[in-house]
N, C-alpha and C positions, 0 to 999 in steps of 0.2 A: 496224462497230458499236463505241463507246467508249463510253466511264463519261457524259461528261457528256449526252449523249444518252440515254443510258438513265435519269439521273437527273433529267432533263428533261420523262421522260414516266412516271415510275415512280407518280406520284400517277395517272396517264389508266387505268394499267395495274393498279391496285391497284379502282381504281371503275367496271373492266372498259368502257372508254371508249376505248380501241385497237385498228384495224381487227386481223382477224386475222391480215397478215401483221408488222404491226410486233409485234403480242403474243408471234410465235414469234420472232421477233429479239430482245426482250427475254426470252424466259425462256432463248437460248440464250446468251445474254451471263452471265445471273445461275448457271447452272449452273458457269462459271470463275472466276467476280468473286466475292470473298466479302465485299469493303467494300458493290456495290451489294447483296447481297443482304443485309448488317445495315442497309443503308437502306430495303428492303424492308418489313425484320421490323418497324423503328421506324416504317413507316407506317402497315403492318397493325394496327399499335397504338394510334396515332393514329387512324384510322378507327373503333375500336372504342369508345375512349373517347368521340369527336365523337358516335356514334352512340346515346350512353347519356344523352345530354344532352336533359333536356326544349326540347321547341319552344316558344316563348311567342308569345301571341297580340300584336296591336298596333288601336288605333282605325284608321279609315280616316283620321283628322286627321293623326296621328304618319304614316301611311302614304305620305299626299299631303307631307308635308313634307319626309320621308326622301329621298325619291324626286328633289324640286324639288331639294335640297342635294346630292345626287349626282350629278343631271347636270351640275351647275354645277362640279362638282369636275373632272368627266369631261370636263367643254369644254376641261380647258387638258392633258390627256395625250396625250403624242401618239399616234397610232393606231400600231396594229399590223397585220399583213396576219392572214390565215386565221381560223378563228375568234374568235380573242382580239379583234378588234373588234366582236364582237356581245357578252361576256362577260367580266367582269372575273375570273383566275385567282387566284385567293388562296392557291390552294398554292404555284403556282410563286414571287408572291410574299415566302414566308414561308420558301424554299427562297434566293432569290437574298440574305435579310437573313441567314441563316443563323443560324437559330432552331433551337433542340434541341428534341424532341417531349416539351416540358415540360407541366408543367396549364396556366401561365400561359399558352401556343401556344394549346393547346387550345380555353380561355376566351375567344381573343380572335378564331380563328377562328370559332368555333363561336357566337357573338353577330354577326358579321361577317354568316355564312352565315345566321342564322336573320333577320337582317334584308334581306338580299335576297330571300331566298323568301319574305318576308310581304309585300316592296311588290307581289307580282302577286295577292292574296289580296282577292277584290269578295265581294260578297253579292247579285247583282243578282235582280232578276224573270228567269225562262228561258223560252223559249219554243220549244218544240219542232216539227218539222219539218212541221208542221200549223197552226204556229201560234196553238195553244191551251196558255196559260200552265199550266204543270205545278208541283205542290207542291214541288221541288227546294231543298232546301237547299246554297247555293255559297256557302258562307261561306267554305271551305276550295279555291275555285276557283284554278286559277292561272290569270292572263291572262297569255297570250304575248305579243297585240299586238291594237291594233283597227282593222277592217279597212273600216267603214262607217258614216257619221251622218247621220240624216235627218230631219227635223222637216215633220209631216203639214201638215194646214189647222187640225187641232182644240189645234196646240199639242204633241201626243204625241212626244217624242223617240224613236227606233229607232237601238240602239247594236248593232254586229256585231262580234263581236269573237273571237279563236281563243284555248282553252284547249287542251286536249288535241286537240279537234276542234272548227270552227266553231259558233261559238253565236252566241244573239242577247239583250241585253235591253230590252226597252221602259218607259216612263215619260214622269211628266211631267219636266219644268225643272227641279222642284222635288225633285224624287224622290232622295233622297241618294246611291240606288246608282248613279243616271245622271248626278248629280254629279261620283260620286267616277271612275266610267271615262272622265268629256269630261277629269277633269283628268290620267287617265291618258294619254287621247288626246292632250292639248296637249304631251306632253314624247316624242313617237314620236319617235325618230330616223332613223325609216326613210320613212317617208311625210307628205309634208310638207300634201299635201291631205288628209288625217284634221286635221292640227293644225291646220289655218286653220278648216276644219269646226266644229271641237272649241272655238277661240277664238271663234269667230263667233257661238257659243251664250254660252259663259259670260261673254262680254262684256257680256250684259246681266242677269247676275248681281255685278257688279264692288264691291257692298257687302259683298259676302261677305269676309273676310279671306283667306280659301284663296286665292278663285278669283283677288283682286287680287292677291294675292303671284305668282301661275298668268300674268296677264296682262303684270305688268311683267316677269317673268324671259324672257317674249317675247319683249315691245318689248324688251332687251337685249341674247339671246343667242340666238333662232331666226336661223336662217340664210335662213330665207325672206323677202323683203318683204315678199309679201302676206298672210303670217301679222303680221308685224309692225304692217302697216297695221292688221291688224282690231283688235292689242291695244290699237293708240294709238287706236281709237274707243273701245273701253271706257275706258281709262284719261281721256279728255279732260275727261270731267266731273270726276274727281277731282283736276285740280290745284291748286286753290281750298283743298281740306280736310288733302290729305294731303300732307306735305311729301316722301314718297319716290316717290310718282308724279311730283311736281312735280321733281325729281333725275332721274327715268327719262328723263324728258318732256326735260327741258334736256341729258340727256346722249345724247338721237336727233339732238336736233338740231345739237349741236355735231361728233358721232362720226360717225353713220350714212353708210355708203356710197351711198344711195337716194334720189336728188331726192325721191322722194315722200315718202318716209317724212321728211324734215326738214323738206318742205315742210308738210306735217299736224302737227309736232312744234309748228313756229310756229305756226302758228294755232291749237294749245290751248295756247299760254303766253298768247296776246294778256290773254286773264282775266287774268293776273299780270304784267301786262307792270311794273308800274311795283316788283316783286320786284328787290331789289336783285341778285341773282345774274343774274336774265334781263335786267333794263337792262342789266348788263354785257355779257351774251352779243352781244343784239341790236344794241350799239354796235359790237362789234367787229367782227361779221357784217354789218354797214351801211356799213363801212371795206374791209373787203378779201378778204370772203368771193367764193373764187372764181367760184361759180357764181350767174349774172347777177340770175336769178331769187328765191333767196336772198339777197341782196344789196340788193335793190330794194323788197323788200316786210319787209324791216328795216326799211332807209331811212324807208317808209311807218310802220313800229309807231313808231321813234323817234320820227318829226316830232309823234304826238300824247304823247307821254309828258311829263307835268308838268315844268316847266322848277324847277330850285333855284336861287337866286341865292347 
């Protein structure tokens, strides 16, 4: 047992977060050590003050957007093994910059922290194990993750999802709380069929501003094809109006590792083909884009593209 081990877990061990045999290894270290145990006491104190700090509430807009911006940040870190890949540590990072347990620390964890414990926070309809909608207020719900999506004959969406324990809420399309969990759904990193599910729905919401921000960061950054596919159907009608679908759109097709997915990229640029950035694309992909297919049905968009003299 040494110092930096210990101080490596001295925040798990302070928020009582340490199996019980590493905990007796750290208090039998800190009984000899007197620097980790003034690192101790400056935690202890940092906890106290974090702890004195109001929680502030957030819209579910700011929530859903927080959220899209984070994982987007989270795609380029590189992973970690054991838990720290399900949870980002902000002690240990404020340990490795070597930050004194100033107010300034305090304030910047403590806004840090109070913003990821608000993006799991729904309001949804609950339905309990009977299935008859109960007066439950879940404003203050935390969603750990969602586990089912189902759309009846009548239109009714059915969302499953786990807080503390399994729950469920239902609604229509429209229904904001079933909104705001499909777009919880579309950003799961663990289950990749919840987020096709999830885009498969809001794709035909795709005016919405949310859900279209929800759909291109998709078509971008899912790791799945067939989630991808389903955002490049929502997004297809939109590359006419909006110029960052139409960027999405041209950047599947140039990038993407998935015949299908650039195959389908193409044929929603065709609307724009005579788009000076996709005339270029399509010229150059009509030249010596490797794959034949691609290549060929270029060939075809150029041959009818207005000639300039």
């Amino acid at each position: 047992m040494n110092c930096e081990w210990v101080l490596q877990n001295i925040t798990l061990y302070v928020y009582d977060e340490l199996p019980d045999d590493a905990r007796h290894e750290v208090e039998q270290h800190l009984n000899r050590c007197p620097d980790c145990t003034a690192e101790l006491q400056s935690m202890r104190e940092f906890k106290e003050v974090a702890s004195s700090l109001p929680q502030l509430e957030v819209t579910p807009n700011l929530l859903a957007s927080v959220r899209m911006d984070l994982q987007e940040a989270l795609e380029g870190v590189e992973q970690t093994s054991g838990w720290r890949r399900m949870f980002f540590d902000p002690f240990a990072w404020l340990r490795q910059a070597q930050f004194s347990p100033a107010l300034a620390a305090v304030l910047l964890i403590a806004g840090f922290g109070g913003g990821i414990g608000a993006m799991y926070t729904m309001g949804p309809k609950v339905v309990n194990n009977t299935d008859r909608p109960i007066p439950t207020d879940t404003t203050h719900a935390s969603i750990a993750s969602i586990k089912n999506i189902k759309q009846d004959a009548n239109g009714q969406v059915q969302i499953q999802y786990d807080r503390t324990m399994p729950d469920r809420a239902e609604g229509s399309l429209n229904d904001q709380d079933i909104q705001d969990l499909l777009l919880v759904a579309a950003r799961d990193n663990v289950n990749s069929g919840v987020r096709m599910d999830s885009i498969d729905l809001l794709k035909n919401k795709q005016d919405d501003g949310r859900i279209r921000e929800t759909l291109i960061f998709a078509l971008r950054y899912d790791t799945n094809p067939g989630v991808r596919l389903k955002a490049l159907e929502g997004l297809g009608s939109q590359v006419k109006s909006d110029i960052r679908v139409r960027n999405a759109v041209l950047e599947a097709l140039l990038n993407d590792n998935n015949p299908a997915v650039r195959s389908g990229a193409l044929h929603a640029l065709e609307a724009v083909k005579s788009d000076t950035s996709v005339r270029a694309a399509l010229q150059q992909l009509a030249k010596d884009d490797p794959n034949q297919y691609i290549r060929s049905e270029s060939q075809r968009v150029v041959a009818t593209l207005p000639r300039f003299d």
